[in-house]
C-alpha positions as CSV (number, residue, x, y, z in Angstrom):
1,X,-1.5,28.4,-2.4
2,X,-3.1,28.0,-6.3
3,X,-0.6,27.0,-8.4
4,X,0.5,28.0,-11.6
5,X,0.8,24.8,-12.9
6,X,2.5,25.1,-16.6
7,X,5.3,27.3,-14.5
8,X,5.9,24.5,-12.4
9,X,5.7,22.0,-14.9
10,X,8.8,23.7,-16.9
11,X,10.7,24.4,-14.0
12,X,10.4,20.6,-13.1
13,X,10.9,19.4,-16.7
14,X,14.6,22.0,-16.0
15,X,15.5,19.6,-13.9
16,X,18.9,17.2,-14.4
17,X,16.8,14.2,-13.4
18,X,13.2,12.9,-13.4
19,X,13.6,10.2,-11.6
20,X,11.4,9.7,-8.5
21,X,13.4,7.6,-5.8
22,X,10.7,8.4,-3.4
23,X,7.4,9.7,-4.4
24,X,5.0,12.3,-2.6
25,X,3.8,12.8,-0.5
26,X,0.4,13.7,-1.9
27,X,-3.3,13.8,-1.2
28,X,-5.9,13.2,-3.6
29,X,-9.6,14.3,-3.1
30,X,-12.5,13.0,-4.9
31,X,-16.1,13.6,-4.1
32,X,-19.9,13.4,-5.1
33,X,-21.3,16.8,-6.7
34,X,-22.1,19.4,-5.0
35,X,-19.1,18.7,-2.3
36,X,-16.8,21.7,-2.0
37,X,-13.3,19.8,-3.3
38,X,-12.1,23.0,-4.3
39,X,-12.7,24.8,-1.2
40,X,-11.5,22.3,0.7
41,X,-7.9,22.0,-0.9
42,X,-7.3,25.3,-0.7
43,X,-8.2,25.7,3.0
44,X,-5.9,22.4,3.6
45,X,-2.9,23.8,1.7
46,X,-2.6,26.7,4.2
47,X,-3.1,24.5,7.2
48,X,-0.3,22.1,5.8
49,X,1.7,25.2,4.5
50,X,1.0,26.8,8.0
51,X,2.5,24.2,9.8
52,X,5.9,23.9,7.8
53,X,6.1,27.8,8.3
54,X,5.8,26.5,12.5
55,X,8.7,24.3,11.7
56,X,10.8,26.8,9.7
57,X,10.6,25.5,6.6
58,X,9.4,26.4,3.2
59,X,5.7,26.3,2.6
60,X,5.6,23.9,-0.3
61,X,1.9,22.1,-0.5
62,X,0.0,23.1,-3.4
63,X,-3.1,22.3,-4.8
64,X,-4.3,21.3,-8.3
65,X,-7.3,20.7,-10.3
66,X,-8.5,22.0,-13.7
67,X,-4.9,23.4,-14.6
68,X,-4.0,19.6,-15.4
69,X,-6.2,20.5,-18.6
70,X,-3.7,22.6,-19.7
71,X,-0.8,20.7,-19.0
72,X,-2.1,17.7,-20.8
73,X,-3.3,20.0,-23.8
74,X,0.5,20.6,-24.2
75,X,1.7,17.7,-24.3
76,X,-0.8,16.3,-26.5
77,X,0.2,19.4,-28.7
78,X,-4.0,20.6,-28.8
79,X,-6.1,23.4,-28.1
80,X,-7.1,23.2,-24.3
81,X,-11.1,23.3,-25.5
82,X,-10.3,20.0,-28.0
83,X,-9.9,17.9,-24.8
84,X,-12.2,20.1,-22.0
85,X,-15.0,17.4,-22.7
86,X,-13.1,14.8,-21.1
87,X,-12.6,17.2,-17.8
88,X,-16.6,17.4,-18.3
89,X,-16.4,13.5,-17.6
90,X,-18.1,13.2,-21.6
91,X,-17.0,10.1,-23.9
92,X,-17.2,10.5,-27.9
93,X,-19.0,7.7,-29.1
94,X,-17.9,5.1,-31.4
95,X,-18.9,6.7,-34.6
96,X,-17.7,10.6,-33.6
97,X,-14.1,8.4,-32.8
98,X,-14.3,7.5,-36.4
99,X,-14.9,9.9,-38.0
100,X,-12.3,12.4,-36.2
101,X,-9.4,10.4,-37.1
102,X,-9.7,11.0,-40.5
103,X,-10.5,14.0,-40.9
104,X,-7.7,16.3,-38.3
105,X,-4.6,15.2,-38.5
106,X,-4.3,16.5,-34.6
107,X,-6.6,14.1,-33.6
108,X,-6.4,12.4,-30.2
109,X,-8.7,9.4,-29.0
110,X,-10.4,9.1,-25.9
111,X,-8.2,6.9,-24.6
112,X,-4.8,8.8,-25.5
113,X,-6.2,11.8,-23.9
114,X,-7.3,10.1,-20.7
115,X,-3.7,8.2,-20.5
116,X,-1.7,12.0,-21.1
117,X,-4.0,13.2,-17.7
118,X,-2.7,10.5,-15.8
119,X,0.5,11.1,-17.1
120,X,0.4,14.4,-15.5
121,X,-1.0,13.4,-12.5
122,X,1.6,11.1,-12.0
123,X,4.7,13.4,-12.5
124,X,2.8,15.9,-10.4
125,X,2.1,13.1,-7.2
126,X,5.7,12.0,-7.8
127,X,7.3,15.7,-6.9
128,X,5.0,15.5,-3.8
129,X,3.5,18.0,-1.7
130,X,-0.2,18.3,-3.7
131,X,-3.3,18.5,-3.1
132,X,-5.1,16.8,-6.2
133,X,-9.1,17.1,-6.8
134,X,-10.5,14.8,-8.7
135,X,-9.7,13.6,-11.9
136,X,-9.3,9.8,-10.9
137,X,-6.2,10.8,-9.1
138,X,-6.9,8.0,-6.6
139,X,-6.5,5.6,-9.0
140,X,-3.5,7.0,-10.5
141,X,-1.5,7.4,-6.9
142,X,-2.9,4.5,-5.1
143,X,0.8,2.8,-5.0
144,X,2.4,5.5,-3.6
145,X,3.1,5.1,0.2
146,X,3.1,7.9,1.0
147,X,-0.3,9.0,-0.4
148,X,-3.8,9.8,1.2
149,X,-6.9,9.6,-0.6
150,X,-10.5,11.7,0.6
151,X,-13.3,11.0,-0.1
152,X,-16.1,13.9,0.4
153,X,-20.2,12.5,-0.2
154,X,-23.3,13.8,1.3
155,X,-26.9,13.1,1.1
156,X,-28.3,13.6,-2.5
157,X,-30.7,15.9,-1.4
158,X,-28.3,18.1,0.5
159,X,-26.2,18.0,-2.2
160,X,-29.4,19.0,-4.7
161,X,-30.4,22.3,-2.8
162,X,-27.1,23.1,-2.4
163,X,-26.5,23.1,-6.3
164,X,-29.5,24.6,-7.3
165,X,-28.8,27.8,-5.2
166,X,-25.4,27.5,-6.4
167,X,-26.0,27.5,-10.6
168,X,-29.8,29.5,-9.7
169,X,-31.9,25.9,-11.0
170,X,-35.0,24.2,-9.9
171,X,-34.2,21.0,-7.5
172,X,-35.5,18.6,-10.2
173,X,-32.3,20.2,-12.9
174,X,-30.2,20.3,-9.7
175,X,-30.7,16.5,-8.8
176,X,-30.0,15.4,-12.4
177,X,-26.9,17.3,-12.6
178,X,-25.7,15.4,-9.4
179,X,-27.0,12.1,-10.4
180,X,-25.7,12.0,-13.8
181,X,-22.0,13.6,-12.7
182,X,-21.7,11.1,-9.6
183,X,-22.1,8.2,-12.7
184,X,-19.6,10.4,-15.0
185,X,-16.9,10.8,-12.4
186,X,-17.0,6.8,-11.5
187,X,-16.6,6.0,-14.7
188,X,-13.8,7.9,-15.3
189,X,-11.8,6.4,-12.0
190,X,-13.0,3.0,-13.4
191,X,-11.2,3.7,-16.3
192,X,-8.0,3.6,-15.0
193,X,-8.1,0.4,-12.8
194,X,-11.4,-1.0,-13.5
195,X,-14.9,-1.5,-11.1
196,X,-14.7,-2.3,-7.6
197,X,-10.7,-3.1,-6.8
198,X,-8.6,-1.9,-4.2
199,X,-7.7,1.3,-6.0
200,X,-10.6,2.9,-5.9
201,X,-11.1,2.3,-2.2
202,X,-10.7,5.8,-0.4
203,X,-8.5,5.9,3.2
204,X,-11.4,8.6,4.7
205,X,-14.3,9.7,3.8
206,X,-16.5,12.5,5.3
207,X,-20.0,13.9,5.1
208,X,-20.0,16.9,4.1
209,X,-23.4,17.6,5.6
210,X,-22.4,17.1,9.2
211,X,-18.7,18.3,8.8
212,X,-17.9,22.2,8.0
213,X,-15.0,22.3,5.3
214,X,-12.7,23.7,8.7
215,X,-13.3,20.6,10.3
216,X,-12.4,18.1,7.8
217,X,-9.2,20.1,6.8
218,X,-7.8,19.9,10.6
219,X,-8.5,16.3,10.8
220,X,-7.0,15.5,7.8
221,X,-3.9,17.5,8.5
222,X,-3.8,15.3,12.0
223,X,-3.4,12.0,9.7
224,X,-0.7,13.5,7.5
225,X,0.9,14.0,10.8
226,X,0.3,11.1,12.2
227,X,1.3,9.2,9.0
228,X,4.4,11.8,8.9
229,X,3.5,13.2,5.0
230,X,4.2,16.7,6.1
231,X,7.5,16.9,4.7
């Protein structure tokens, strides 16, 4: 199920205690462009919410993506579209940095912004039972144990026809767009625990050319149960 994320965020902030004895379980999913993320959370949120209905129990698993914007947008007290460019993977430069902070006095760096997503992330991976896309959750949830982290790729020229039918653009567009995204959404993981270390090392990975979004959901739900995660 889709959440709506600023209703659970006040319900959970209602809560006696935010402390997290035992975090998760959650699963984040990252992938190169033109991978269906999206489509693929949502279809593994009913198989995981499916199988607690089985059991008898509540179907809790939800799955989260873009709303984290507007959770972060309220906590850094902004307009939503004052920090979109950083869910756009863009950077301000050096001088458009400079020049902000003096002259709003709601100003928020780079760097603030990026550190109020994870932030959010982290509260929402510590309640447990999400789905997360993107967004360098891996690298924001790596230390939980009870955590799995997916990693969807394909062949860049599959995943160029794929986006030029998809936004109606010629294959040369279509292969920048994935070219210069793949860069954008690296550097954003990088940003939270740097180039090449263990956090940004992904438990499974599947091609997306050779694997229908069905298949990959099922054999991820196997390893939540086989890594018990379910509940």
């Amino acid at each position: 199920m889709k959440v709506d994320l600023l209703k659970y965020m006040t319900e959970r902030y209602l809560k006696e205690s935010n402390y997290v004895n035992n975090p998760g379980p959650v699963i984040t999913i990252s992938r190169e462009c033109g991978c269906p993320a999206k489509r693929l959370a949502a279809q593994l949120t009913i198989l995981l919410n499916n199988k607690l209905e089985i059991k008898n129990k509540k179907p809790v698993w939800k799955w989260i993506s873009k709303e984290i914007l507007n959770e972060a947008a309220k906590e850094l007290e902004v307009d939503p579209k004052n920090i979109q460019y950083i869910f756009e993977y863009e950077q301000k430069s050096m001088i458009e940095e400079l020049l902000l902070s003096h002259s709003s006095k709601y100003y928020k760096s780079d760097r603030k912004i990026r550190n109020t997503v994870a932030k959010v992330i982290r509260s929402i991976a510590n309640e447990g039972h999400s789905v997360i896309v993107g967004r360098g959750g891996i690298a924001i949830t790596k230390d939980i144990r009870k955590s799995l982290h997916v990693n969807l790729h394909a062949p860049l020229e599959w995943r160029t026809v794929r986006n030029s039918q998809k936004f109606n653009i010629s294959l040369a567009e279509a292969k920048k767009i994935c070219i210069d995204t793949d860069k954008k959404r690296e550097h954003f993981r990088n940003f939270f625990h740097g180039k090449d270390t263990d956090y940004t090392w992904f438990d499974v990975t599947y091609n997306c050319m050779t694997f229908t979004i069905d298949e990959i959901a099922e054999s991820i739900l196997r390893v939540v149960e086989l890594r018990n995660m379910l509940e």
